[in-house]
C-alpha positions as CSV (number, residue, x, y, z in Angstrom):
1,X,90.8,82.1,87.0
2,X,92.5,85.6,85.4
3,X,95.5,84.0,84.6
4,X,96.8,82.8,88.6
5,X,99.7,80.5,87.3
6,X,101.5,82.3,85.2
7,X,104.8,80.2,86.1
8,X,105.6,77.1,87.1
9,X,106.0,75.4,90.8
10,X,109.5,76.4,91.2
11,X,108.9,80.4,91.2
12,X,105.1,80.3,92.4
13,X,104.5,83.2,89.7
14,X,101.3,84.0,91.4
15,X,99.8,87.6,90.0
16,X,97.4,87.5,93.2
17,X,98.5,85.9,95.7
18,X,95.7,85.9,98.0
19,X,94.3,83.5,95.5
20,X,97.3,81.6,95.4
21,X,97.0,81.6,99.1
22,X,92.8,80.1,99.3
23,X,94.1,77.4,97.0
24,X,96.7,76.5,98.8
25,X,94.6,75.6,101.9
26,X,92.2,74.7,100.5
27,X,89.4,77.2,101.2
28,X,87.5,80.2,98.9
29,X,88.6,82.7,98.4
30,X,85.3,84.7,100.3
31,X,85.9,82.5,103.1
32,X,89.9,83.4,103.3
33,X,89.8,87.2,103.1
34,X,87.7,88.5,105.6
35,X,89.7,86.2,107.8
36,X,93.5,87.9,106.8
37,X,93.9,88.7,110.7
38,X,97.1,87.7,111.8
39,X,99.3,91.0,112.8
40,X,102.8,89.0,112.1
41,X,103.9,88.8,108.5
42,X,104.7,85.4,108.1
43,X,108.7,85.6,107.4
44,X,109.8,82.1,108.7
45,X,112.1,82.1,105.5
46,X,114.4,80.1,103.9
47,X,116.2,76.7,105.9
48,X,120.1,77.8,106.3
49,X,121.1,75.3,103.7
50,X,124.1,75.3,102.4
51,X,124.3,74.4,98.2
52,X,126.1,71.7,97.2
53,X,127.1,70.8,93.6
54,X,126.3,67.3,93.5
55,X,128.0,64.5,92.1
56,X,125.5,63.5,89.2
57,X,121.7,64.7,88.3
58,X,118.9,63.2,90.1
59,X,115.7,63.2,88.3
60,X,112.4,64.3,90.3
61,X,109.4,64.7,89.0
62,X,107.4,67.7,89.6
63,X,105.0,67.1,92.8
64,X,101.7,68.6,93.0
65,X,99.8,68.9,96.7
66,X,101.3,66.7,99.2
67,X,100.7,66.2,103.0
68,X,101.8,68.0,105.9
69,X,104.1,66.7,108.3
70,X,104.1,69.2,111.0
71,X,106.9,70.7,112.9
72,X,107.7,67.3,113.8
73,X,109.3,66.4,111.0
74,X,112.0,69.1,111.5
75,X,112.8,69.1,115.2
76,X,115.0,65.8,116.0
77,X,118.5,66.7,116.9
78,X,119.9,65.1,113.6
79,X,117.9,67.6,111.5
80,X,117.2,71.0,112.6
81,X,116.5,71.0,116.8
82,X,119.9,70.1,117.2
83,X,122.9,72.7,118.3
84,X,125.0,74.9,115.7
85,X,124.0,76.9,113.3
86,X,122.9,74.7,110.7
87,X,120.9,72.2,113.0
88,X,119.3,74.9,115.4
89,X,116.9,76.7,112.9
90,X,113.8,74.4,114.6
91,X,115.5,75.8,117.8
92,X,115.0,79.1,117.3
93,X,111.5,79.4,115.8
94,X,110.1,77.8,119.2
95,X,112.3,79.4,121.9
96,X,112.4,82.8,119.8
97,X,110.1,83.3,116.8
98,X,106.7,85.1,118.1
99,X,104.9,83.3,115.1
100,X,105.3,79.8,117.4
101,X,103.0,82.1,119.6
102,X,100.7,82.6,116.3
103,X,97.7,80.0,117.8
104,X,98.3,81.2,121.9
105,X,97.7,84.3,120.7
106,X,93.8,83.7,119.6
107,X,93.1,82.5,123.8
108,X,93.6,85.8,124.4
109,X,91.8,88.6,126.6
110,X,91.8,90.7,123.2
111,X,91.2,88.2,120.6
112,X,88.3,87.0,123.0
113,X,86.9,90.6,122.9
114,X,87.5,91.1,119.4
115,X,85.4,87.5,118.5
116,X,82.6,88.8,121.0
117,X,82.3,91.9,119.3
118,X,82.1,90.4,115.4
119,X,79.8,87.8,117.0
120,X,82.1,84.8,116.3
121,X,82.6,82.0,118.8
122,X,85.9,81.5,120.2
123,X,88.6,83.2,118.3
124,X,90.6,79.9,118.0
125,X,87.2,78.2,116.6
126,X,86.6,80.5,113.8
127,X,88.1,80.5,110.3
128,X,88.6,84.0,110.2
129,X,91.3,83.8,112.6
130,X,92.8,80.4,112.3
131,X,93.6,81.2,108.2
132,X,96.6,83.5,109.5
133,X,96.6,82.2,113.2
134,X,96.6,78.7,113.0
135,X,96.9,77.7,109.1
136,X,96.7,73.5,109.6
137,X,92.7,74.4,110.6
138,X,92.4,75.7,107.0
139,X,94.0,72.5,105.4
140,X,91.6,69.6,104.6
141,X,92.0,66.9,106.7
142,X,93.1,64.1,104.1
143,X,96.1,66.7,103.8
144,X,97.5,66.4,107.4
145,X,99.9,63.7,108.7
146,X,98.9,62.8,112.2
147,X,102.0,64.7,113.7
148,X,100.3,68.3,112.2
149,X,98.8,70.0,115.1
150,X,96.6,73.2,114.4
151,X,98.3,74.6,118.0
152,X,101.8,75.0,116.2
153,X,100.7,78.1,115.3
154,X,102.5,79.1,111.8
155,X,104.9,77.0,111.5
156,X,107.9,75.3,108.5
157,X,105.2,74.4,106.7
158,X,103.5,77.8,106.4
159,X,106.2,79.1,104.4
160,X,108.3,75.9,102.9
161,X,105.1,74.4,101.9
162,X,103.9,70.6,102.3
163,X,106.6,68.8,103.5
164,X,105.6,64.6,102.5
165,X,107.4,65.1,99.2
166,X,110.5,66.5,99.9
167,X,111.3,66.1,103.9
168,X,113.3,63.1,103.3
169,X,115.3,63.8,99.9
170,X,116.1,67.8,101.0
171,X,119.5,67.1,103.1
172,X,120.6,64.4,100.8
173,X,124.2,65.5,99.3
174,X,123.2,64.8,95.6
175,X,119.9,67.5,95.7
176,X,120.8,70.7,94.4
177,X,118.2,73.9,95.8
178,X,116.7,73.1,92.0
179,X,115.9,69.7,93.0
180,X,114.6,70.6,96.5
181,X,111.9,73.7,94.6
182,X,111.4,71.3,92.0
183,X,109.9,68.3,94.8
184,X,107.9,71.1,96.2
185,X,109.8,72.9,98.3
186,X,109.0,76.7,98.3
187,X,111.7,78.7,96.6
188,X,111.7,81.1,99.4
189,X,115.5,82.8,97.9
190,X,113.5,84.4,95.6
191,X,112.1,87.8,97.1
192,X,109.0,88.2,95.3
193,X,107.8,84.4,96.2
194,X,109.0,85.3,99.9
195,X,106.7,88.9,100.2
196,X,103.7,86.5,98.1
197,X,104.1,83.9,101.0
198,X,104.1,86.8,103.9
199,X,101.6,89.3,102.4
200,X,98.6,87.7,102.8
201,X,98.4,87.5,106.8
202,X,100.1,90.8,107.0
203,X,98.3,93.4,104.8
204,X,94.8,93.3,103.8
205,X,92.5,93.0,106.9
206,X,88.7,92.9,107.1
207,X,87.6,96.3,108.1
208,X,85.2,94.7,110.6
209,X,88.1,93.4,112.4
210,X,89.7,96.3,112.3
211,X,87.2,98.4,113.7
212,X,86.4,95.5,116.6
213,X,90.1,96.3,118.2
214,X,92.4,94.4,115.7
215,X,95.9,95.5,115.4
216,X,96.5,97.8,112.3
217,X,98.8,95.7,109.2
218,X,101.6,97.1,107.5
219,X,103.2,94.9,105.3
220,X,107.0,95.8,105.5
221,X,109.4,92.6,104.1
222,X,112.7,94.2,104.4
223,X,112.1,95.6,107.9
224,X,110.3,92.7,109.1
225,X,112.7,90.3,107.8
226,X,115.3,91.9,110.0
227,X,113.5,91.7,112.7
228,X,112.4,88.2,112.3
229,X,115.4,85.5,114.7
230,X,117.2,84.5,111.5
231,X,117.6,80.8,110.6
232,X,118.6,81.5,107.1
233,X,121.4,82.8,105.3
234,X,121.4,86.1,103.0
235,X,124.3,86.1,100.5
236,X,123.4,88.8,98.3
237,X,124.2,92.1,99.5
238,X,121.7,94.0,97.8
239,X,119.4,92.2,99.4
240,X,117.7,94.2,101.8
241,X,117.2,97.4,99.1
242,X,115.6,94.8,96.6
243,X,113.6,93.2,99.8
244,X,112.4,97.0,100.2
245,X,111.3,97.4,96.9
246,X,109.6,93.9,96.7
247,X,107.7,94.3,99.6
248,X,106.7,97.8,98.9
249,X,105.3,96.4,95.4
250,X,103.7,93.7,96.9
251,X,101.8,95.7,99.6
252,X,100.8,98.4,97.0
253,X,98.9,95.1,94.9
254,X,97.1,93.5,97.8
255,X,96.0,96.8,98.8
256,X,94.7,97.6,94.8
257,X,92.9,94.4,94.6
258,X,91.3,95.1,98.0
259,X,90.2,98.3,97.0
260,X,88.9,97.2,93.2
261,X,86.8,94.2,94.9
262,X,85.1,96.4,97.6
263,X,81.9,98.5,95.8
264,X,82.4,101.2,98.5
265,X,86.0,101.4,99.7
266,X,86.6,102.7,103.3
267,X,88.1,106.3,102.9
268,X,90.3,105.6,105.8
269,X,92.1,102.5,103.6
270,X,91.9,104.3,100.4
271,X,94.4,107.4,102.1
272,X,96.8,104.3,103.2
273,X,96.5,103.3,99.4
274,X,97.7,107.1,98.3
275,X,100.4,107.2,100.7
276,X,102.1,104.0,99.6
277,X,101.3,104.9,95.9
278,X,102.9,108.1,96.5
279,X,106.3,106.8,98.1
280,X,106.3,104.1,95.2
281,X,105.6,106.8,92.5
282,X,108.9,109.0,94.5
283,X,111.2,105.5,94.0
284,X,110.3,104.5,90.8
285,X,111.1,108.0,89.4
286,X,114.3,107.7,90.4
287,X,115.5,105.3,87.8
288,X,114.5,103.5,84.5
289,X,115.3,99.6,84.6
290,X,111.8,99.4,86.7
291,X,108.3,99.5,86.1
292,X,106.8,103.1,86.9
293,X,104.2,104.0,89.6
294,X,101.9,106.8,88.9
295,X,101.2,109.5,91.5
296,X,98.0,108.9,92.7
297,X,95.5,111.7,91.7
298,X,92.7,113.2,93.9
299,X,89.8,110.6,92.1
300,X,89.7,107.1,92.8
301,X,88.3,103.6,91.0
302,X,87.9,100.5,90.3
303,X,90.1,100.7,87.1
304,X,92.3,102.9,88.7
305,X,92.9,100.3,91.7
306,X,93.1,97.3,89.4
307,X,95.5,99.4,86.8
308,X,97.9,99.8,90.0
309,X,97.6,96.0,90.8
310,X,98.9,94.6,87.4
311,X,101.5,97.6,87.5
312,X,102.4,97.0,91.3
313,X,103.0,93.3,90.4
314,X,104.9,93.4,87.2
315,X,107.2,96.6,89.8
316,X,107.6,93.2,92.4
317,X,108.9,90.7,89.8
318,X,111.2,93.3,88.2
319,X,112.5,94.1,91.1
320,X,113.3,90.2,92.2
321,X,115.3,90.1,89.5
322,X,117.0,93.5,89.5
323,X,120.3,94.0,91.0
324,X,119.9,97.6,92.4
325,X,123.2,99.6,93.6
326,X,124.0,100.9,96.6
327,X,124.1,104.7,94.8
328,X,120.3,104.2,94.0
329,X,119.9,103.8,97.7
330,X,121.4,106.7,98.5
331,X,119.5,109.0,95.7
332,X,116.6,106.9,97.0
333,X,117.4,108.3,100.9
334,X,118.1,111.8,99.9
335,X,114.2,112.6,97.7
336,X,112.6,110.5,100.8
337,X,114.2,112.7,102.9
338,X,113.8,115.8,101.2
339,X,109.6,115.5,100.7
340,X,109.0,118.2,103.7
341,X,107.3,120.6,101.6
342,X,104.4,118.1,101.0
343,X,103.5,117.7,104.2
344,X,101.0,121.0,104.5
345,X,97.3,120.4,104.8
346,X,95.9,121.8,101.9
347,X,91.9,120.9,100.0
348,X,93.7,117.7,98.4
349,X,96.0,116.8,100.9
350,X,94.0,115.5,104.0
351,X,95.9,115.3,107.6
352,X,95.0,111.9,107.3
353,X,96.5,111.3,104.0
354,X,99.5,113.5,105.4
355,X,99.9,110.8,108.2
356,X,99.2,107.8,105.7
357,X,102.1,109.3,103.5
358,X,104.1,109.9,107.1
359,X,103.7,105.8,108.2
360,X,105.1,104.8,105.2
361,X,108.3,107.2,104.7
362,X,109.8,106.3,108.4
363,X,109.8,102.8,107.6
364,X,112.0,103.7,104.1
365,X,114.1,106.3,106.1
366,X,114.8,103.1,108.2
367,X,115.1,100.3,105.6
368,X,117.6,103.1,103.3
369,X,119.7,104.3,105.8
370,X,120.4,100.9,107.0
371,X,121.1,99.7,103.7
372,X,123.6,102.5,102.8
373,X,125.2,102.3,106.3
374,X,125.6,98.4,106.5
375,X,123.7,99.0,110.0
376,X,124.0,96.0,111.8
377,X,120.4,94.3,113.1
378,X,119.7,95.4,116.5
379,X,122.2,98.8,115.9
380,X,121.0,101.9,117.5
381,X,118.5,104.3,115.6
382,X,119.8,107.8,114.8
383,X,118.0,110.2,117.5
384,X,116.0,112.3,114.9
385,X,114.5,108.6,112.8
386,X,113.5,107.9,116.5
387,X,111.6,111.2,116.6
388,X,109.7,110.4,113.0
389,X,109.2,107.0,114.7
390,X,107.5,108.5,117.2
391,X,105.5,111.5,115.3
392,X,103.7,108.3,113.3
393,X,103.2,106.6,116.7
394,X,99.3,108.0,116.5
395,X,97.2,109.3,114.1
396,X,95.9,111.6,116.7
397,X,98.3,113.1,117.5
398,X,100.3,113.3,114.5
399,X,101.2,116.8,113.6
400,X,102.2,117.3,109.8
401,X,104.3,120.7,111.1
402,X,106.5,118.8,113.6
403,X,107.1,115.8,111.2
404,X,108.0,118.2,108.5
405,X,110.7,120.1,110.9
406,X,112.1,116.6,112.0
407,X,112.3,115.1,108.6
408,X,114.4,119.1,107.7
409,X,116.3,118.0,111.0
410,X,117.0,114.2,109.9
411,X,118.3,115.2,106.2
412,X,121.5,117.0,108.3
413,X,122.0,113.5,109.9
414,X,122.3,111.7,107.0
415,X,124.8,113.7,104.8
416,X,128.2,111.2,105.3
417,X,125.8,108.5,104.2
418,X,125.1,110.3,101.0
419,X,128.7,111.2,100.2
């Protein structure tokens, strides 16, 4: 099936993950995609654990499938519903996380509305909701333990996988995180395997849902990860530019393959296309240990689209693996910031591509300027970002003049950073 397991279990090297995503669950693939309607991108990432170097080697053998246990099998006090920080991550997803919420959500006024409109019986009855909003629907039967409930919404196992094979051996002393991956634990410390597991509820989105009152996606992993109540520990300090550029990637492929699978793409979703292939083609510019993204010209196809998807793909792994330095954040910031001059209408330049481009540079003024600050989750924004927040808020009214004289007003704002 065009080469989907390119690696092994322990890195999920998945070149399309929405693939990946069908077999995991268990459905097709033409069943799965028009149903990618969940607004949240799934970022319950990795359990705090803390490594340990153990004592002597353990053998486990690869495991393949397994059953679902449900949140269950997490929540006792002994494990993680207990208090602390290493026994409270169960804690914190269902007093906190909004992906607990994930199945509520469906037995809403809108979702009810929405499922009217497309014709579909109740929104928590049909597939094309459950896939994102309630993922144990999706999962054969013979697959769920009887302490899996569909109403957990998305839950540990949506994002550290099947938990039968490895629930009882992962706190053991003697497991290393190799021997947790390698029982079939998702290796959620890698970032490219994190954005694969998140993307595919929180990008691509049937444009008949859209149009019936759906909430708009925009995959974001470094932003969203912030904002996500954290039960995990980051150690890498480059993390959140490398998260950034991951996620960007990521997007940028779903959105290709979309595009290259659909005879006649929607014009609306092939601007958002230019104006994350433009922001990608600015970063990659900027150095030369990374994969390159072409500027998007004025015609559009299906080899053009699936061109960008292997390239967009091969950007994501590189940069998993990349350690990328503060001072390419900061030469990063400073072209983002300078790109006023390209936000005139003009015959190629659409004001809805100009707003497409707009969307996605706030949200890499915001991810850049809190990596070269070491902004704090939860710190103030700096007044003039808030403006470009708030320029983007609507495509109607989204003025390319007044973006470009608050983007010339942010870069004054920004100068210590870029010292």
């Amino acid at each position: 099936m065009e080469d989907l397991f390119l690696g092994c279990r322990m890195n999920l090297c998945c070149p399309h993950v929405l693939e990946w995503f069908a077999i995991a669950i268990s459905v097709s693939v033409e069943d799965m995609f028009p149903s990618v309607v969940c607004r949240m991108c799934l970022v319950l990432l990795a359990l705090g654990f803390a490594l340990s170097s153990p004592a002597q080697e353990v053998e486990i053998a690869p495991r393949e499938g397994g059953r679902f246990v449900g949140a269950a099998g997490c929540k006792s006090s002994s494990c993680h519903g207990g208090a602390g920080e290493k026994r409270s991550q169960y804690l914190t997803w269902v007093q906190k996380d909004f992906h607990t919420r994930a199945y509520a959500i469906l037995t809403d006024a809108r979702s009810a509305r929405i499922a009217e409109t497309l014709g579909l019986p109740a929104a928590q009855e049909s597939s094309r909701c459950t896939v994102c909003h309630s993922p144990f629907q999706s999962v054969a039967p013979a697959r769920l333990m009887s302490t899996a409930h569909p109403d957990e919404g998305v839950s540990c196992e949506s994002c550290h996988s099947a938990a039968e094979s490895w629930l009882r051996g992962h706190t053991r002393k003697d497991w290393n995180y190799a021997m947790r991956v390698t029982a079939g634990m998702r290796d959620l410390k890698s970032f490219y395997v994190r954005a694969n597991t998140c993307v595919a509820c929180h990008q691509n989105l049937d444009v008949n849902i859209l149009k019936a009152g759906h909430p708009e996606l925009t995959f974001e992993l470094d932003g969203q990860s912030v904002a996500e109540p954290k039960h995990w520990r980051d150690d890498d300090p480059s993390g959140g530019l490398r998260a950034w550029f991951v996620g960007q990637a990521v997007a940028l492929r779903e959105m290709s393959w979309a595009l290259s699978k659909n005879g006649t793409p929607d014009a609306e979703e092939i601007n958002r296309w230019k104006g994350l292939a433009w922001l990608l083609a600015k970063a990659t510019a900027q150095q030369t240990n990374l994969p390159v993204i072409g500027q998007p010209g004025g015609t559009t196809s299906r080899s053009v689209f699936t061109g960008a998807q292997g390239q967009a793909d091969l950007l994501a792994r590189r940069a998993a693996e990349s350690r990328l330095s503060d001072d390419l954040a900061r030469q990063l910031l400073r072209v983002f910031a300078a790109t006023d001059s390209e936000f005139v209408t003009s015959k190629e330049t659409s004001p809805d591509l100009l707003f497409r481009r707009a969307q996605r540079l706030v949200l890499a003024l915001d991810r850049l300027s809190a990596a070269v600050s070491n902004e704090a989750p939860g710190a103030a924004k700096n007044p003039v970002l808030a403006k470009l927040f708030e320029d983007v808020r609507s495509r109607a009214d989204f003025q390319a003049p007044r973006f470009a004289e608050h983007l010339r007003s942010f870069v004054a704002t920004i100068e210590p950073l870029l010292r």
